[in-house]
C-alpha positions as CSV (number, residue, x, y, z in Angstrom):
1,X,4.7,-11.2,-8.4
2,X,3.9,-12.1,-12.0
3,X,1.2,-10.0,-13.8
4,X,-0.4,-13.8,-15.1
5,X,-0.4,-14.2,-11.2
6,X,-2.4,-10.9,-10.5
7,X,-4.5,-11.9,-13.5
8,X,-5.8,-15.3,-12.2
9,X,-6.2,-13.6,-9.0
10,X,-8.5,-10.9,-10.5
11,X,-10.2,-13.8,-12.4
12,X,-10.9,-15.7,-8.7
13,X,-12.6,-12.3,-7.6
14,X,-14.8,-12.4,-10.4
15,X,-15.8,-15.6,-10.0
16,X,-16.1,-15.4,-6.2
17,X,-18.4,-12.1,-7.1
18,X,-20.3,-14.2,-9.7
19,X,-20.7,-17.4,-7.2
20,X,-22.0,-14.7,-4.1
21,X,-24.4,-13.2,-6.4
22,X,-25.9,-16.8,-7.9
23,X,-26.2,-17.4,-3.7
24,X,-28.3,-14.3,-3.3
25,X,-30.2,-15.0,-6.2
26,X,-30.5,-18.4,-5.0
27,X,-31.3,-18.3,-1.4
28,X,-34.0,-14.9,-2.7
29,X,-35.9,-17.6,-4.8
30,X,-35.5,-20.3,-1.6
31,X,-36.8,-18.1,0.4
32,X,-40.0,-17.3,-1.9
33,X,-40.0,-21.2,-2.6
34,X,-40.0,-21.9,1.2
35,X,-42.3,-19.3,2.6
36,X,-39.5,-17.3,4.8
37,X,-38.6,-20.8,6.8
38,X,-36.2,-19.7,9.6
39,X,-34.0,-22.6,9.9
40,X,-33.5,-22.6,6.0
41,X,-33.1,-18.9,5.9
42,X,-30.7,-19.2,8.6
43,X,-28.6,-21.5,7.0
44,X,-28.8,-19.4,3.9
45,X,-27.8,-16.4,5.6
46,X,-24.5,-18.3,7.0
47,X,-23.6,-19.3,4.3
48,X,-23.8,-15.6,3.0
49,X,-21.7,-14.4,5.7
50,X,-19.0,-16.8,5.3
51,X,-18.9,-16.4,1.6
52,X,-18.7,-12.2,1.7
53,X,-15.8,-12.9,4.7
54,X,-13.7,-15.3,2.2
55,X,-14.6,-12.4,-0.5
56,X,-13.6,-10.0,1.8
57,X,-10.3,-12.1,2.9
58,X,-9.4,-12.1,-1.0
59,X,-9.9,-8.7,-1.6
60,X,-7.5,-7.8,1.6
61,X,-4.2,-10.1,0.0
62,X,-5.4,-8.9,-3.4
63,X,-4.4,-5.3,-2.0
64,X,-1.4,-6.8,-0.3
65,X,-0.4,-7.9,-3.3
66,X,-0.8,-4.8,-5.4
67,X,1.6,-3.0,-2.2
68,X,4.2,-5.8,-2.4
69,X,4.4,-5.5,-6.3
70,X,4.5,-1.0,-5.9
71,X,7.1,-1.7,-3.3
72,X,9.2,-4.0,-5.8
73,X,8.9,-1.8,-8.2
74,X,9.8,1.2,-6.3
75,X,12.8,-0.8,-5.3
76,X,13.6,-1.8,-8.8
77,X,13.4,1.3,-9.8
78,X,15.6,2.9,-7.1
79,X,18.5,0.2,-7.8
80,X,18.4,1.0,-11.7
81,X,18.8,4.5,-11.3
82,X,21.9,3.9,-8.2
83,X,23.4,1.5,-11.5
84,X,23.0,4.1,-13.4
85,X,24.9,6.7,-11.0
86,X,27.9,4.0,-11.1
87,X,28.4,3.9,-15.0
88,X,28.2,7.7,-14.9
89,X,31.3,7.9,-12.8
90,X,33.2,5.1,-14.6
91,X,34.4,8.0,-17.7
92,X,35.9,9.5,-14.5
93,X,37.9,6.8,-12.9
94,X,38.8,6.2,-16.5
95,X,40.4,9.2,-16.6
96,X,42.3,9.2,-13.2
97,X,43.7,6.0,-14.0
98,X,45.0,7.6,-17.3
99,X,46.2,10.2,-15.6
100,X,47.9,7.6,-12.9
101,X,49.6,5.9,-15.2
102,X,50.6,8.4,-17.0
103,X,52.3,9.5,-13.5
104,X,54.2,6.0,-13.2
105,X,55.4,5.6,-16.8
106,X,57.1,9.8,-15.7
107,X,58.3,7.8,-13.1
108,X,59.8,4.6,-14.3
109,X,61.3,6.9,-16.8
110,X,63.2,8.8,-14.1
111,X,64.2,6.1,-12.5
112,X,65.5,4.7,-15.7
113,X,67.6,7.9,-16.0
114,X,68.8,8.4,-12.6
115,X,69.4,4.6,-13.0
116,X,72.1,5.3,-15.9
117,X,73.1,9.0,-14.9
118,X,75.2,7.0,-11.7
């Protein structure tokens, strides 16, 4: 995940936080305006709850997210330093590969020889 992702995401939960606490101001001056009417209040207070569980619903894939994009790193990480265990043995199979054909030009050689010594 993209850290311009993550970013709008944090911006949501402000906004979400800024939007539940206009409510609560809102539904504190309603219910001085109103006089403590239960059906309003009611109402108000749903609305509350459903707002704090879609805050709270947010926050939980926020958190997923932040696991996913630890995991992907750790996985990133662990795959870069497995790369860079291969390149470290490449100077080695260079050198057996010298030493190999340094074995089947000997060889060829003899052959050539045996080849003319008949």
């Amino acid at each position: 995940m993209s850290e311009e992702r993550f970013d709008r995401l944090e911006k949501m939960l402000e906004q979400t936080q800024n939007q539940m606490s206009q409510m609560q101001n809102l539904t504190e001056q309603l219910i001085k305006m109103v006089g403590h009417n239960n059906a309003v209040t009611e109402e108000l207070s749903d609305r509350m709850d459903k707002l704090e569980t879609k805050f709270d619903n947010l926050e939980t894939k926020v958190d997923c997210m932040e696991t996913q994009i630890q995991t992907g790193f750790a996985g990133l990480t662990a795959m870069v330093n497995l790369l860079g265990e291969k390149v470290d043995t490449i100077p080695r199979l260079e050198t057996k590969l010298e030493i190999l054909n340094d074995y089947i030009l000997n060889q060829a050689a003899d052959i050539r020889m045996l080849k003319k010594a008949r």
